[in-house]
N, C-alpha and C positions, 0 to 999 in steps of 0.2 A: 686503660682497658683491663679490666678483670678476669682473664684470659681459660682462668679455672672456673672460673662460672661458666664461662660460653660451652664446658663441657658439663656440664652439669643438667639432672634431669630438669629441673625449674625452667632452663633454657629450652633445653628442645622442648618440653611442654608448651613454652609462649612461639614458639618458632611456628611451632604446627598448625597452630590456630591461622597464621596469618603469610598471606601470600607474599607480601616485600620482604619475607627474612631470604630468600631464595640470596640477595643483594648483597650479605654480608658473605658468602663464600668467597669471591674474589680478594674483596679487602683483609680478611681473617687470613686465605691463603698467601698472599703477597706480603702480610706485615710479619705472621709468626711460624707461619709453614704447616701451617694443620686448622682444618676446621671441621666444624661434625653438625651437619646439616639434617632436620629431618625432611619425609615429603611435605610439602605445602600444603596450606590448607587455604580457607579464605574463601573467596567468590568462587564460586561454580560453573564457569561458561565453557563449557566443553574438554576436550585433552588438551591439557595444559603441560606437554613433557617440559622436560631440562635437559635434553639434551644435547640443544645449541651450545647451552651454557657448559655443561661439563665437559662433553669431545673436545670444547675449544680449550680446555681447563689442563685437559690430559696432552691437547700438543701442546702445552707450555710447558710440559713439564710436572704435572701432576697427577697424585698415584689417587685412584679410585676404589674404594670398596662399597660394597653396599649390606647390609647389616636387612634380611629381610625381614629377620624375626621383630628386629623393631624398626623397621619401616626407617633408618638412619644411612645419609650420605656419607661417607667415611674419606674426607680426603688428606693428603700430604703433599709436601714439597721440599725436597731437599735444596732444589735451583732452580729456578726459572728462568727458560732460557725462549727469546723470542723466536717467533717463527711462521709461517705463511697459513691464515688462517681463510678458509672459503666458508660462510655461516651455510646452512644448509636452509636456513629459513631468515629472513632480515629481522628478526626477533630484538624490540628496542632494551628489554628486563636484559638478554643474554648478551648484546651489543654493550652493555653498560657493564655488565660483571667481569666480561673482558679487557673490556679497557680497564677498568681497577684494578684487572690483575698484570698485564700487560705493559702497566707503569712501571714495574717493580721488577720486570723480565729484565736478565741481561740481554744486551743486544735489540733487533729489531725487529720486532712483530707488525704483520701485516693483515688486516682484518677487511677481508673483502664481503660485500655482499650484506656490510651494515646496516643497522634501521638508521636514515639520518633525520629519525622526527624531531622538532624543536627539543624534548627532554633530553636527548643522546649528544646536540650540540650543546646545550647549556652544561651539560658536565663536562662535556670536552672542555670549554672555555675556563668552566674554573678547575680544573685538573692543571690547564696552563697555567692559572693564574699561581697554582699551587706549586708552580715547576714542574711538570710534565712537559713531553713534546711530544706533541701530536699534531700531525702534520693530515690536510685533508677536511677539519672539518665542516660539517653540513653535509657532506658527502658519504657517498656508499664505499667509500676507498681510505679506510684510515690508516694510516703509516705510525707505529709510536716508537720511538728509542726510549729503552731504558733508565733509569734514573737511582740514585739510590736514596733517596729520600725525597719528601714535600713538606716544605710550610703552609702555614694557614693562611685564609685568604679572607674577605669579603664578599659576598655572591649574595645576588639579589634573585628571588626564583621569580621566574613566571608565572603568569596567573596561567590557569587549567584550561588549555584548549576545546577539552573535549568538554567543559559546562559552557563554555562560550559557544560553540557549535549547540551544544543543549538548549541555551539559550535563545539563541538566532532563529530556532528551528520551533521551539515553541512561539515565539513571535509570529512564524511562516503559519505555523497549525493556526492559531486562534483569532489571526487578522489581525495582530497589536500591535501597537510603536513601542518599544522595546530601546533603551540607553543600556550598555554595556560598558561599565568605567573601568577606565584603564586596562584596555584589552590586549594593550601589545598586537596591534593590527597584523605589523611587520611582522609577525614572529608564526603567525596562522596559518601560513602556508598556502594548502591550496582549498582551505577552507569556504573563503570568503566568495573566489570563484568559483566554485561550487555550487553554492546557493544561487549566486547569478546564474548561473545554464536552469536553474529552476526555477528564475522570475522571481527573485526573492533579492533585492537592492540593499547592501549593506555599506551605511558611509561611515567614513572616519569623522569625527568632529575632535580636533587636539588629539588626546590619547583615549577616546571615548569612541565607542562602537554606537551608531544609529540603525536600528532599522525603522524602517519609516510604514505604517500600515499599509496593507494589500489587499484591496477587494478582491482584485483575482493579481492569477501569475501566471505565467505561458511557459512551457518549457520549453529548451532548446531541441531542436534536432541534431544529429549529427550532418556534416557538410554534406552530405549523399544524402540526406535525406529519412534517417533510417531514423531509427528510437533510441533516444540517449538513455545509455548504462552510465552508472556511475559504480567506480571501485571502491570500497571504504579503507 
């Protein structure tokens, strides 16, 4: 890693554009002790703060400035030291940037109130596979002890939940039978029952997603009777 580029304007220029750079603070801060972030850019879907991410950044042990003139995140770390984290929001981007940094903490950080969507387990798993110890995952309760370094791993990604759900969902709108290959069923969550409370039958066939056409579909009620809400 080129460590004097990532301070460099060329960097924050491509940074700014693009909402994943948020991603490399953890890992910048935990490998070299300083990184220099500017605000995100990228998609537009409402207040998008960081500050899951950074308050969690600052109990680990690191020092925050913020540069308003040019809109720059200014951090350091002399040591990172673990410690009892409660997220204010289950934020999976800020869930993830902790745990990166978090591997690197002396001692034992505890991150309550995690996002545990499939993307936050799958880095957990290869964080272990990499020598991390992270104890908890899936769960909104991760436990990590320290580590002072990782090897490299093998890691297979998942395919994207959220086009799969996209999928599924245009199938439901258009009345059409719809094959989804290689969906990682398992890994969906509470996707697939989801659709069921809305009359919408999604079957496995091997490692392939069916849905099967719908003249109509009934929705669930709640047991009482009432009008089912669904949380996204």
């Amino acid at each position: 890693i080129d460590l004097a580029y990532t301070q460099s304007d060329d960097f924050i220029r491509r940074c700014g554009a693009l909402r994943g750079s948020v991603m490399l603070i953890g890992p910048l801060l935990a490998r070299f002790g300083k990184a220099i972030v500017p605000t995100p850019g990228g998609d537009k879907i409402g207040r998008r703060r960081l500050d899951t991410h950074l308050n969690g950044i600052i109990k680990l042990g690191g020092n925050l400035k913020f540069d308003s003139n040019k809109q720059l995140f200014l951090l350091k770390a002399k040591e990172l030291k673990g410690t009892y984290l409660l997220l204010d929001e289950a934020s999976v981007t800020g869930t993830a940037n902790l745990l990166m940094t978090a591997v690197f903490a002396k001692g034992s950080t505890t991150i309550f109130n995690a996002a545990c969507e499939p993307y936050v387990e799958q880095l957990s798993k290869m964080l272990v596979e990499m020598g991390a110890k992270i104890e908890g995952v899936g769960s909104n309760l991760l436990i990590v002890e320290g580590v002072d370094r990782l090897s490299g791993c093998n890691h297979t990604l998942l395919p994207d939940m959220i086009e799969i759900g996209s999928f599924i969902g245009i199938a439901a709108m258009t009345g059409s039978e719809i094959t989804i290959k290689n969906a990682s069923l398992k890994d969906l969550g509470i996707i697939p029952h989801t659709f069921e409370k809305l009359g919408i039958s999604v079957q496995q066939v091997g490692e392939n997603i069916l849905v099967p056409q719908h003249d109509k579909s009934v929705i669930d009620s709640f047991l009482d009777g009432s009008i089912l809400t669904i949380a996204d």
